[in-house]
C-alpha positions as CSV (number, residue, x, y, z in Angstrom):
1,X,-13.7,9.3,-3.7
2,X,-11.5,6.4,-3.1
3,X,-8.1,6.3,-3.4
4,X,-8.0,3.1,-5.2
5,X,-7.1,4.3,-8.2
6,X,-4.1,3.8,-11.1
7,X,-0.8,5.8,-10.6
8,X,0.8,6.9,-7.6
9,X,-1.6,8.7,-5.2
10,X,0.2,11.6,-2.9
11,X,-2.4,13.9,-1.9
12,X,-2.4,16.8,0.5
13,X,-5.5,17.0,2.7
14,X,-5.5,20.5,3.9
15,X,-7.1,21.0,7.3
16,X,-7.2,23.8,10.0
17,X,-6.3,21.8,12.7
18,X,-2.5,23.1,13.6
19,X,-0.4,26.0,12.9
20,X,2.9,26.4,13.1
21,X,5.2,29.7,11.7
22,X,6.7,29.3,8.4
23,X,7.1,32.2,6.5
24,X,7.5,32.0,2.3
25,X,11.2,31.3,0.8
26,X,10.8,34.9,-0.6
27,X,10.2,37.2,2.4
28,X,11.8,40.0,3.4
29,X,10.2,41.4,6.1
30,X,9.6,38.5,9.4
31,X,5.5,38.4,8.8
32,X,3.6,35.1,10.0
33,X,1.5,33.9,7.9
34,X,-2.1,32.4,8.4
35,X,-2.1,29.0,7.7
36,X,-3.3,25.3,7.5
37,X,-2.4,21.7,7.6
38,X,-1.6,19.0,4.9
39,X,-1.9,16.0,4.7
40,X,0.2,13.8,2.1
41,X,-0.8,10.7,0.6
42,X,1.5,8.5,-1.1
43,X,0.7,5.4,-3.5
44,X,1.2,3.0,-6.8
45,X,0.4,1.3,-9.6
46,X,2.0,-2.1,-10.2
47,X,4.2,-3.1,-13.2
48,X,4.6,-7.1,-14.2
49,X,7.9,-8.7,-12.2
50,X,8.5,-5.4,-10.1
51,X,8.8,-6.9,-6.6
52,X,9.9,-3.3,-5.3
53,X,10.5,0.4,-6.3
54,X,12.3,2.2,-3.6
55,X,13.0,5.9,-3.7
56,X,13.2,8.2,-1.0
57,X,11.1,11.2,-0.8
58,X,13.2,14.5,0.0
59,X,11.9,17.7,-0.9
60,X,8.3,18.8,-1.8
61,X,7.6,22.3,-2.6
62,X,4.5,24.6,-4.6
63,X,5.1,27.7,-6.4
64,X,2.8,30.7,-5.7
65,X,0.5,31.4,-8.5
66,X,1.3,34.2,-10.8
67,X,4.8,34.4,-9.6
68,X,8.2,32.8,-11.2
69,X,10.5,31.5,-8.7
70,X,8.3,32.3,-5.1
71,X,7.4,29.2,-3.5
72,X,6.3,27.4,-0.4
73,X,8.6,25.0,1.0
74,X,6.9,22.0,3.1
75,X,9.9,20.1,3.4
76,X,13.3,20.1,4.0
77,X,12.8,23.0,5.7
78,X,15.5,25.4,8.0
79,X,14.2,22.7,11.0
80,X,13.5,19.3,9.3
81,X,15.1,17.4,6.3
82,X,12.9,14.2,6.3
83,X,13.9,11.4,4.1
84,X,10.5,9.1,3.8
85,X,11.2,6.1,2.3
86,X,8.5,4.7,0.1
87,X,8.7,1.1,-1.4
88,X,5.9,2.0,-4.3
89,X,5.5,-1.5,-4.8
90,X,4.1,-2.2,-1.9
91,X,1.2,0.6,-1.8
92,X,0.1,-0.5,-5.8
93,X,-3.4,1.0,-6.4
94,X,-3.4,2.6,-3.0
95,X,-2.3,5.0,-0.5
96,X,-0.9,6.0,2.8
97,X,0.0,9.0,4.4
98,X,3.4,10.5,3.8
99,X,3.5,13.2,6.0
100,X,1.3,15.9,7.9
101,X,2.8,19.5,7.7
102,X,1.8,23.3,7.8
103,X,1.1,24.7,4.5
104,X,0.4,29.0,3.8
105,X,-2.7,30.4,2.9
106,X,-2.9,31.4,-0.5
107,X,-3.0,29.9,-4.2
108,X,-0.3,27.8,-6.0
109,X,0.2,27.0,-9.6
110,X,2.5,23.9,-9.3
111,X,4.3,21.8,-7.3
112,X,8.2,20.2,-7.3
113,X,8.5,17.0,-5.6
114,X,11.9,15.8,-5.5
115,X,13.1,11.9,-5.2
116,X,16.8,10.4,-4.3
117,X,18.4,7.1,-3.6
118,X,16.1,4.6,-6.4
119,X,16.4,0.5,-6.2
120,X,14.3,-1.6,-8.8
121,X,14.1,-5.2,-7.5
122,X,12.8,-7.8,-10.2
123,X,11.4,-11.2,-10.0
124,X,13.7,-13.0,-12.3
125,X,13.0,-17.1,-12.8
126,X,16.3,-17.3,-14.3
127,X,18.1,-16.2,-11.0
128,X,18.8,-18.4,-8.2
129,X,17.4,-17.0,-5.5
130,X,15.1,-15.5,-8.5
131,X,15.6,-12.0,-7.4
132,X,17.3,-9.3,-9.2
133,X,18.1,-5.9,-8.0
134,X,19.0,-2.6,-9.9
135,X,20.1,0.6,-9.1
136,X,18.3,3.2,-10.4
137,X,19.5,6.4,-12.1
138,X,16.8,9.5,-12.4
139,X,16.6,11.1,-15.4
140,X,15.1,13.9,-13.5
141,X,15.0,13.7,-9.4
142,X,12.6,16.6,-9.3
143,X,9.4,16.6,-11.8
144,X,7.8,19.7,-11.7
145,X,3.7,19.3,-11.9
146,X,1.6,21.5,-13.3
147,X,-1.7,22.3,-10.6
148,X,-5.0,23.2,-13.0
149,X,-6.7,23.9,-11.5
150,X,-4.9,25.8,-9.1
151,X,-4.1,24.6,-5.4
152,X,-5.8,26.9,-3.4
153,X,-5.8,27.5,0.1
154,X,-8.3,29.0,2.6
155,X,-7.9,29.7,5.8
156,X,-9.7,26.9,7.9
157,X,-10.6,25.9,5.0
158,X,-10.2,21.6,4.1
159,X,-8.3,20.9,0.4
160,X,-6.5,18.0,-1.0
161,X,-4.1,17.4,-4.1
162,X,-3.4,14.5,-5.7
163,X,-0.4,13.6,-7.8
164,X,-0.3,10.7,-9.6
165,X,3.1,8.8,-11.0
166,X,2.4,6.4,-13.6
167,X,5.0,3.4,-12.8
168,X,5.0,1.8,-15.8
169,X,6.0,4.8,-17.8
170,X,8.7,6.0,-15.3
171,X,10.5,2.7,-15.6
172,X,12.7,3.0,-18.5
173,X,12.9,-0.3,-20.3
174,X,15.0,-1.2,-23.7
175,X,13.9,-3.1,-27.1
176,X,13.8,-6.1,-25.6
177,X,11.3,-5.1,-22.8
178,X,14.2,-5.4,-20.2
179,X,14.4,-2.6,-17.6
180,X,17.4,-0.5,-17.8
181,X,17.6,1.0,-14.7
182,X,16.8,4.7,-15.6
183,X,13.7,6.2,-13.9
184,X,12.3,9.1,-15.1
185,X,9.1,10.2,-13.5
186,X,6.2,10.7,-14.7
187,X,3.6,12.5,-12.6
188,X,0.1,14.5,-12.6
189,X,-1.4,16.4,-10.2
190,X,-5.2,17.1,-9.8
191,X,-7.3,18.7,-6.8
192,X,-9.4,16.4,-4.6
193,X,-13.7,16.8,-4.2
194,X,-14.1,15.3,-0.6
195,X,-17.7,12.8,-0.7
196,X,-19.8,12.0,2.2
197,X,-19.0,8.4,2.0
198,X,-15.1,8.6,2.8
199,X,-14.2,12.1,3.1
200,X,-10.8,13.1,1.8
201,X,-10.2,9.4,1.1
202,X,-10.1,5.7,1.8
203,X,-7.1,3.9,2.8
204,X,-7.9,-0.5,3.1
205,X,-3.9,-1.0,4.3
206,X,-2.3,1.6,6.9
207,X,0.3,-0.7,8.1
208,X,2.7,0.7,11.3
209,X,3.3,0.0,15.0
210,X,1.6,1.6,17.9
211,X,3.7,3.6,19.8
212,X,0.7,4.9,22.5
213,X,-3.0,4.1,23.0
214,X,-5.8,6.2,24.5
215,X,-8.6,4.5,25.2
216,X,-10.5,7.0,26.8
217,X,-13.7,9.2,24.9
218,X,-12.9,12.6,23.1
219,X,-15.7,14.1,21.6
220,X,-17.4,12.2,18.9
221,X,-14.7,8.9,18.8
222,X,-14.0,6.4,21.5
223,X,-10.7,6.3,21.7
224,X,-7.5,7.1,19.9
225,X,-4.0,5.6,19.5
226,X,-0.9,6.8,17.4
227,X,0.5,4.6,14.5
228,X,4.3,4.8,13.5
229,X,4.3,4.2,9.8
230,X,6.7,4.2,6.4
231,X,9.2,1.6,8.9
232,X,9.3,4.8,11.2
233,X,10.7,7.2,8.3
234,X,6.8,8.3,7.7
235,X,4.8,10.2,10.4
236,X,3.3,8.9,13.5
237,X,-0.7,8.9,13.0
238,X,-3.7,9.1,15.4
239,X,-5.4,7.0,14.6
240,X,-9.2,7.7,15.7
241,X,-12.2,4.6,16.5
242,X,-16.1,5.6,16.6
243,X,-18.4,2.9,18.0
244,X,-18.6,1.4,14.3
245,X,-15.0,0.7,14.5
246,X,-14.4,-3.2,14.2
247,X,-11.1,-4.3,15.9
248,X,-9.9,-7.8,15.4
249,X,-6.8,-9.5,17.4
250,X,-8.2,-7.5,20.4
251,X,-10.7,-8.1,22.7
252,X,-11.0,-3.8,22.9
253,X,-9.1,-0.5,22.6
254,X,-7.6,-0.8,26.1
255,X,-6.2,-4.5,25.5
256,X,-3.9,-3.0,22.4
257,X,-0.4,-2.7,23.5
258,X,2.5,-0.3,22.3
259,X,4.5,-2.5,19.8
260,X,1.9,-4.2,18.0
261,X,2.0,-4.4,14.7
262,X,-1.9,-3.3,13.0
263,X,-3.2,-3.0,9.6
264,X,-6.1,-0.3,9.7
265,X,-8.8,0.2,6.8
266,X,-9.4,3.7,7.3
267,X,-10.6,6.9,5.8
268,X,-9.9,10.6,6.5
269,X,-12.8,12.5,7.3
270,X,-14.3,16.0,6.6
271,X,-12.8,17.6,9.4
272,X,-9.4,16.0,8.9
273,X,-9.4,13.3,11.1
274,X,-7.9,9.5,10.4
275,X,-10.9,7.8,11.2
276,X,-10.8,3.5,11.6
277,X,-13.0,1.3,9.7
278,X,-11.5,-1.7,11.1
279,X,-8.3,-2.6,13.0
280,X,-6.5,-5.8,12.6
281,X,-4.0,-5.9,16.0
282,X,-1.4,-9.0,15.3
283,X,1.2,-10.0,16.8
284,X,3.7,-7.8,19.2
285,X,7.5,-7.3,18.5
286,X,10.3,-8.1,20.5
287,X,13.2,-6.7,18.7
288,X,15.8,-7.7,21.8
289,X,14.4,-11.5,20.8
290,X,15.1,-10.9,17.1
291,X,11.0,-11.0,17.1
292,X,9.6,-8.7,14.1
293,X,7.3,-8.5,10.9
294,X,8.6,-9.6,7.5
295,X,6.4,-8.4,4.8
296,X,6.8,-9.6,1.1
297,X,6.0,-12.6,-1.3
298,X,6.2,-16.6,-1.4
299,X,8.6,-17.4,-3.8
300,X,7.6,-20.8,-6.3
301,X,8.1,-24.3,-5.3
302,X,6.9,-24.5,-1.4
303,X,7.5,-27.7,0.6
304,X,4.4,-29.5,1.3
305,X,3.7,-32.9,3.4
306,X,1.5,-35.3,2.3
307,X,-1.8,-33.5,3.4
308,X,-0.7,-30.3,0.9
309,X,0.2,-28.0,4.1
310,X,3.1,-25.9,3.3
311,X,5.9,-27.1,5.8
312,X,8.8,-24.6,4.6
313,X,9.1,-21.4,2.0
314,X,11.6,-18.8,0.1
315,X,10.2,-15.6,1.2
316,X,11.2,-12.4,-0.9
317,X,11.6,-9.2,2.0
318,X,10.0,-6.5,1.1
319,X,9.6,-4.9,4.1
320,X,10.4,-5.4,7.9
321,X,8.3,-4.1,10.8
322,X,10.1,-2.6,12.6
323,X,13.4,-1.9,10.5
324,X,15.7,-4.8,11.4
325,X,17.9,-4.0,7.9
326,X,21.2,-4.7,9.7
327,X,20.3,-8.2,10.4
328,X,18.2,-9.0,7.5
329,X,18.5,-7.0,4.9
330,X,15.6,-6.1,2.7
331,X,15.2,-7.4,-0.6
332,X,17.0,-10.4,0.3
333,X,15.4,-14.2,0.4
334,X,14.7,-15.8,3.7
335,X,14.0,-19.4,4.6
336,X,10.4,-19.7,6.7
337,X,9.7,-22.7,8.7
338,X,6.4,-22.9,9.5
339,X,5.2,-25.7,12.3
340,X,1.6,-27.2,13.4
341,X,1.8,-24.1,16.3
342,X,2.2,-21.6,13.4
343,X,-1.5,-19.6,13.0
344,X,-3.2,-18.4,10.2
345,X,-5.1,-15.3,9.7
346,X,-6.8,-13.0,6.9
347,X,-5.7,-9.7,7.6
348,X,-8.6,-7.8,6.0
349,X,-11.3,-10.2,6.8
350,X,-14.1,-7.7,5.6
351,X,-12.8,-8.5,1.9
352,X,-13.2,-12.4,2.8
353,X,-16.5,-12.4,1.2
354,X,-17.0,-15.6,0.5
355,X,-15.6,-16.8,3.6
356,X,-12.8,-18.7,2.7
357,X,-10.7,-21.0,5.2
358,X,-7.3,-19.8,5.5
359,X,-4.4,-22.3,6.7
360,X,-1.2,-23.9,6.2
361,X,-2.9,-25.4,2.4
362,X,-4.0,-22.3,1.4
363,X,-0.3,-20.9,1.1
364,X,1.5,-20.5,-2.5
365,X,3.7,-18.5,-4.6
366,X,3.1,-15.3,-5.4
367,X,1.2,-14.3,-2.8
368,X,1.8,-11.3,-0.4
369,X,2.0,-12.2,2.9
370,X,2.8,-10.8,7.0
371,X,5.0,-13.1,8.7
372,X,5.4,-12.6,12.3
373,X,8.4,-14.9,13.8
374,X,12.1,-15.1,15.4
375,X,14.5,-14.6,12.8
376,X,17.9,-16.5,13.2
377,X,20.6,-15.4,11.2
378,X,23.6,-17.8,9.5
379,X,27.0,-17.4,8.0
380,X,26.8,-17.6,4.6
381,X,23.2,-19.1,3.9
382,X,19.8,-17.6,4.1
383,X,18.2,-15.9,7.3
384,X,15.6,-18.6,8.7
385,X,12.7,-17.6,10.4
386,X,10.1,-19.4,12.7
387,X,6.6,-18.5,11.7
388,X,4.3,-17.7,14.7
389,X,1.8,-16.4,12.4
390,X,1.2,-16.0,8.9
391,X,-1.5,-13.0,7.7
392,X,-2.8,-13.2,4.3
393,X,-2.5,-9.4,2.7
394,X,-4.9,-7.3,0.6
395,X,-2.3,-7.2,-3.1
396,X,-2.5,-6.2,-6.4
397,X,-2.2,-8.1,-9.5
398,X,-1.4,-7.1,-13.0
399,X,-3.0,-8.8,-16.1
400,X,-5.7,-9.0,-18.4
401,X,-8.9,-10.7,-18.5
402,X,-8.7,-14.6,-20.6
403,X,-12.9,-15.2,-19.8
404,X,-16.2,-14.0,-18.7
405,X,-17.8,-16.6,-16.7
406,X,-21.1,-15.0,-15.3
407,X,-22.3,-11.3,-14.3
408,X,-25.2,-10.6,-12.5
409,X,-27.7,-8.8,-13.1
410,X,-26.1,-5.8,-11.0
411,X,-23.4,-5.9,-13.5
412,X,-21.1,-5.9,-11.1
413,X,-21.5,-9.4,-9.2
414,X,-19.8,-12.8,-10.8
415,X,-16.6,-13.9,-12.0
416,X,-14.0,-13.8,-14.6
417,X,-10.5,-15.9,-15.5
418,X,-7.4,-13.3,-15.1
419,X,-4.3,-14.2,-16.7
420,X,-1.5,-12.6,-14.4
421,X,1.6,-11.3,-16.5
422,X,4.0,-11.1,-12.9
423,X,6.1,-14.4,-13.4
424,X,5.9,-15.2,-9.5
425,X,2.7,-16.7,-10.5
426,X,4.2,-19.3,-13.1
427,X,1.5,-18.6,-15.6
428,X,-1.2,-20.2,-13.8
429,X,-5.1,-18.5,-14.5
430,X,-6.4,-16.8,-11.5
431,X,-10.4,-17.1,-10.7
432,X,-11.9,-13.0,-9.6
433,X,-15.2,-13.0,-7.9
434,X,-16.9,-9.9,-7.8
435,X,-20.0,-8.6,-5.4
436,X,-22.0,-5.6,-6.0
437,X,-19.5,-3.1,-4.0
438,X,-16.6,-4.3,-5.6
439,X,-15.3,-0.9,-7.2
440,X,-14.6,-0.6,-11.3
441,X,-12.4,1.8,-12.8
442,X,-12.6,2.9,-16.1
443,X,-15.3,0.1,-17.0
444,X,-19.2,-0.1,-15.9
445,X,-18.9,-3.5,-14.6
446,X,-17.4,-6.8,-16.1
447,X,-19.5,-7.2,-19.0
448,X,-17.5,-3.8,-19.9
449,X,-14.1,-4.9,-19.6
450,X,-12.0,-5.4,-22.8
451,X,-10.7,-9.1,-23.2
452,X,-7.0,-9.0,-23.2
453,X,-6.6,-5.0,-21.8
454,X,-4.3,-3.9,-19.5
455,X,-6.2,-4.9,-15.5
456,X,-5.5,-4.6,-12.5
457,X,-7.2,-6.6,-9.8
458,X,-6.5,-5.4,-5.9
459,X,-8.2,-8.1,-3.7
460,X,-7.4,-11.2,-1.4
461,X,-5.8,-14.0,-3.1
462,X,-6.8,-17.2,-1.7
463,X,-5.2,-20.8,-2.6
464,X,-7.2,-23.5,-3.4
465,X,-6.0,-26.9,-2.8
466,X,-9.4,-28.8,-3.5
467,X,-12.2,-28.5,-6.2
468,X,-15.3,-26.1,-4.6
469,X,-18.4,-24.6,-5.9
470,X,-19.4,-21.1,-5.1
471,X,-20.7,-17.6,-6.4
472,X,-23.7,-19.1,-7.9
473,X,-22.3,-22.5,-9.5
474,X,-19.1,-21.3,-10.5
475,X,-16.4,-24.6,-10.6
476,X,-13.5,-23.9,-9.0
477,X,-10.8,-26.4,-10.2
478,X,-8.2,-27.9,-7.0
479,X,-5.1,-25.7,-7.3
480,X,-6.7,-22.8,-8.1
481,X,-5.7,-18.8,-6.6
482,X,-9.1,-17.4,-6.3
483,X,-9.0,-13.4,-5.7
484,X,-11.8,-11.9,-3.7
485,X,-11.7,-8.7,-5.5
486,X,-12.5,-5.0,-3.6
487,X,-11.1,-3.3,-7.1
488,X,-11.0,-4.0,-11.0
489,X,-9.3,-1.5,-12.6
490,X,-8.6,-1.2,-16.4
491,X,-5.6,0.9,-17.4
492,X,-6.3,3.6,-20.0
C-alpha cells in the first residue's frame, strides 16, 4: 500500500518497539498497562489556487470500544502538549510522519483529533504581490471519526490507521466559488493492511535536517541517522539505510553532516522501522550567516537574459528550513537572484525518467522549488536571497485531462495533455508521461481516465524552453511544462 493517495493521510503504525507508562483517562486504581507504539502519518489533497493550509495539530485521542466517554489520550498528555504544525499544502497526495507515541493495548471504536490556529493562503492574479491570506475559523476544531472496523491493538502486535481529510470539502467556499474562510473538517478513518512491497507505507518526500548520523552497522541496515522534521515542531526520525539505499549529495553515510538539509524517499517497514529508499543530502545551513532553505513556488513573469536562463524570481514562502519566521516570515514573497555560480539539481532524481536536463532555462512559474541561499533582509521592500542552489521538488497538480496522446500497450505507459485549474500556471496545457510503474488511482490506466474529471497528477515538473521529441515520438512544443508523473489519481 502506498500512501499516495486522495485526502489527508494521518496513519498510526502500531509497533512493539517502546513502552512507556500511560495509564487510561478513566482509571482509578495506578495499573500499567501493556502497550505499543504508533506511528502517525500526516498528509493532503490539493485544491486549485491553495498555496497553503496551515493548522496546528493539538490533541488526538480514541475512545475504548463499547464504552461512552473512556478513552486513550496520545497527546496532550499530563507530560507533553505538542503543537505540530502541518502546512497540508505542502504534503498533497502524500504523507509524513506526525509523531511516534505509546498507545494501550486494547480495542477502540473512534478517534477525536483536534486542530487550532488555521491560515488559508491563496494564489490571487489580481493581488500584487499575487498572494492572499485568510484566517481561518473552524466550524468544528475536533471531528470525531468513526473506526469500522475497529482499531485494535495487540500486544507486540504491528497496526496502522489511516484518516483521511478531504481538503476540498473542508474549505468552505460561497456562491461565487470564493473561499470564505470557514474550515470545517471533513475526515475518514480506515485501518491499514501492511504489503510486502512497502510495509506500513511509502513516503517519496520526508523533508527535515539531521541532527546526528551513525554510520556504523546495526543488525540488518548500515547505518542510521535521525531527521528533525515538521520545521522541528514534528518528531525527530531514524532514519535507517540497507545496502540498496542510494544516497546522492554524499559521497557515503559518514560524509553527511548534522545540519543538512535531505529529502528521503522512504517506506516504513514490517517491523516498524523508517527504512531509506534514497537520500538526497543538499546543502548545509548556517543560520548565524542568515544561510537556510526556502521552500515554496515561482511566482509568473521570471527575468530571463537573452539565452532564456532565469536571472531573478518572486518566490512565494511556504516553508523555511530551519524556521527563520522572525526574519522572513512565511507566506510572504521574496526576491531570488540567481547567478552563473548558482547549481541546479532534481531532488528526486529516480522520478527523472526520461532524463531531463535541469538548469537555469528549465525554471518557471508555478513550479515548487528548494532554494538554498543567504537571505538579506530590507526596510520596507521584499527579502532578497542569493541562490546557491536551486532543487526541483516532487509536486502535485490539480486539473483534468484536455487529450490522450498515446498508451502503450501496458496501459499504463504514454502521455496525455493536462489542463491545470491552479492559476500560478497561467492557463498554459501541461504534457504527463507515464511509464509502466507510474501508479493509477481510481482508473486502470489512461485509456480509463474520464476527459474533463477531477485529476490529480503528483510528479516532476520540468520546463521546456526548446521543441524535443521523446516517449516514443511524442512532440514536445518549446515552452512546454512536461510532468514526469510517479501518480495519476482521479477524484471520486
Amino acid at each position: 500500500m502506498s500512501l499516495k493517495m486522495g485526502g489527508l493521510s494521518l496513519i498510526g503504525v502500531l509497533a512493539a518497539l517502546t513502552f512507556v507508562s500511560c495509564g487510561s483517562n478513566n482509571s482509578s486504581t495506578f495499573v500499567i498497562p501493556k502497550q505499543g507504539s504508533l506511528y502517525t502519518f500526516i498528509g493532503d489533497s490539493p485544491v486549485c489556487d491553495v498555496l497553503a493550509l496551515r493548522m496546528r495539530v493539538s490533541g488526538l485521542k480514541f475512545r475504548v470500544a463499547g464504552t461512552t466517554d473512556e478513552t486513550f489520550t496520545l497527546f496532550p498528555s499530563a507530560s507533553s502538549a505538542p503543537l505540530y504544525r502541518v502546512n497540508f499544502a505542502s504534503l498533497r497526495d502524500s504523507s509524513t510522519v506526525l509523531t511516534l507515541s505509546s498507545v494501550n493495548v486494547g480495542s477502540y471504536d473512534q478517534a477525536t483529533i483536534t486542530f487550532t490556529t488555521t491560515q488559508i493562503i491563496l494564489f490571487d492574479p489580481t493581488s500584487d504581490p499575487p498572494v492572499k491570506v485568510i484566517s481561518g475559523t473552524l466550524t468544528n476544531g475536533s471531528p470525531t471519526i468513526p473506526l469500522e472496523p475497529n482499531l485494535s491493538i495487540a500486544e507486540s502486535k504491528l497496526q496502522a490507521l489511516k484518516i483521511d481529510l478531504d481538503m476540498a470539502r473542508s474549505i468552505d467556499v460561497d456562491a461565487q466559488g470564493e473561499v470564505t474562510g470557514k474550515i470545517s473538517p471533513a475526515v475518514k478513518a480506515s485501518v491499514v493492511t501492511p504489503n510486502a512491497a512497502d510495509g506500513y507505507g511509502a513516503f517519496d518526500d520526508l523533508l527535515g535536517f539531521v541532527t546526528s548520523v551513525s554510520a556504523f552497522p546495526t543488525g540488518t541496515f548500515a547505518g542510521t541517522f535521525s531527521l528533525q522534521t515538521l520545521g522541528g515542531t514534528g518528531p525527530a526520525l531514524t532514519i535507517n539505510l540497507t545496502a540498496q539505499t542510494d544516497m546522492y549529495g554524499v559521497p557515503d553515510l559518514a560524509s553527511l553532516e548534522t545540519g543538512r538539509f535531505v529529502e528521503v524517499s522512504a517506506y516504513i517497514d514490517h517491523n516498524g522501522f523508517v527504512v531509506a529508499r534514497t537520500i538526497e543530502a543538499e546543502d548545509r545551513a548556517d543560520v548565524a550567516n542568515k544561510t537556510i532553505a526556502f521552500l515554496g513556488y515561482v511566482l509568473p513573469n521570471p527575468t530571463r537574459d537573452a539565452s532564456g536562463n532565469i536571472t531573478q524570481f518572486k518566490f512565494y514562502v511556504s516553508e523555511e528550513e530551519p524556521d527563520q519566521n522572525r526574519f522572513v516570515a512565511l507566506d510572504s514573497v521574496i526576491v531570488v537572484n540567481v547567478s552563473p555560480s548558482t547549481t541546479y539539481q532534481v531532488s528526486s532524481r529516480s522520478m527523472n525518467f526520461e532524463n531531463l536536463p535541469f538548469d537555469a532555462t528549465s525554471v518557471t512559474a508555478g513550479q515548487e522549488l528548494i532554494i538554498h541561499g543567504q537571505f538579506t533582509t530590507l526596510t520596507d521592500q521584499p527579502t532578497v536571497l542569493a541562490a546557491n542552489s536551486v532543487y526541483l521538488k516532487i509536486q502535485t497538480l490539480q486539473g483534468a485531462l484536455s487529450s490522450l496522446v498515446q498508451a502503450g500497450s501496458d496501459g499504463k505507459t504514454g502521455a496525455f495533455w493536462f489542463a491545470p485549474c491552479a492559476r500560478i500556471q497561467q492557463g498554459s496545457p501541461i504534457l504527463v508521461l507515464t511509464r509502466n510503474d507510474t501508479a493509477f488511482l481510481n482508473v486502470l490506466g489512461l485509456a480509463d481516465i474520464t476527459p474533463h474529471s477531477n485529476l490529480i497528477v503528483r510528479g516532476l515538473p520540468f520546463y521546456t524552453k526548446n521543441a524535443w521529441t521523446t516517449m516514443g515520438g511524442v512532440p514536445v512544443p518549446a515552452g512546454t511544462l512536461v510532468v514526469m508523473a510517479e501518480l495519476v489519481h482521479q477524484l471520486q
